[in-house]
Residue, then its C-alpha position, 0 to 999 in steps of 0.5 A: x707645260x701644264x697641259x704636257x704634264x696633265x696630258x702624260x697623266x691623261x694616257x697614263x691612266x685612262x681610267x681617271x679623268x684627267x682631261x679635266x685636269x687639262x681644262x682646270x689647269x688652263x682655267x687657272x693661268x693668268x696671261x697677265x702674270x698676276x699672282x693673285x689672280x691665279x691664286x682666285x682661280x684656284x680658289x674659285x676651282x677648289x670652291x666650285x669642286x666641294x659645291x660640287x661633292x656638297x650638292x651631289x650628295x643632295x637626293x634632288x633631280x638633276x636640274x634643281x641639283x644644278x641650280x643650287x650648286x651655281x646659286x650656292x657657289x655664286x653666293x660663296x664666291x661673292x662672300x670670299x671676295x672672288x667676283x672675278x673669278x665665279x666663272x671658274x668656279x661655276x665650270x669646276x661645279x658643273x664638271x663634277x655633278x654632271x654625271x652621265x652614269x646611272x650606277x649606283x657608284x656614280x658619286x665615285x665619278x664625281x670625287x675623281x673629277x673633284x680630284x682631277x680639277x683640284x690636281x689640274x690647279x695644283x700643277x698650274x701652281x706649281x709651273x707659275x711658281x717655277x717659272x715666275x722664279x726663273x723669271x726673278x732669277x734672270x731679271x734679277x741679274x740682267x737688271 
């Protein structure tokens, strides 16, 4: 359902880049059905976006940009208590401050991915809750 959803969003409007939101909202599913370790990759998504704007901002090259933003996020995550989820926030990192465009407006690529991955979260959300209800709902009255 999530990758339906963002993918109608993706050829819907082809101008944003919404395939990112495919990729986060697959980031954010727990097979296990844990809540909350779906609600850590979130966290973790929605960190590693704003490392990501708060680092692309910073007039350094490219390299060193990179490695402060994993080093930053690493460290914000280990002090939310996130450990186990760093590795989503370290793709939602790379995945807005990488930037092939030279322009002078290329930071406006970067809001759209932080965009994109954080919708990608909010739709994985969604769909868990909806269906972690129905779940309750059948069981509650089969049981």
């Amino acid at each position: 359902m999530g990758t339906i959803t963002c993918y109608a969003l993706y050829t819907s409007y082809p101008e944003y880049p919404f395939y990112w939101s495919i990729i986060s909202c697959l980031l954010v599913f727990s097979q296990e059905n844990d809540r909350q370790l779906a609600l850590n990759r979130i966290r973790a998504n929605f960190l590693g976006s704003f490392v990501g704007l708060a680092v692309y901002f910073l007039p350094i090259p490219h390299l060193v940009m990179f490695c402060f933003g994993v080093a930053f996020t690493i460290l914000l995550g280990i002090l939310l208590k996130i450990e186990p989820t760093i590795r989503s926030a370290l793709a939602a990192v790379i995945i807005v401050i990488i930037n092939e465009d030279k322009a002078d407006t290329a930071w406006v690529v970067s809001l759209y991915r932080a965009g994109c991955v954080l919708l990608g979260c909010l739709i994985a959300l969604f769909i868990s809750m909806f269906f972690n209800r129905l779940y309750k709902a059948f069981f509650n009255r089969v049981a």
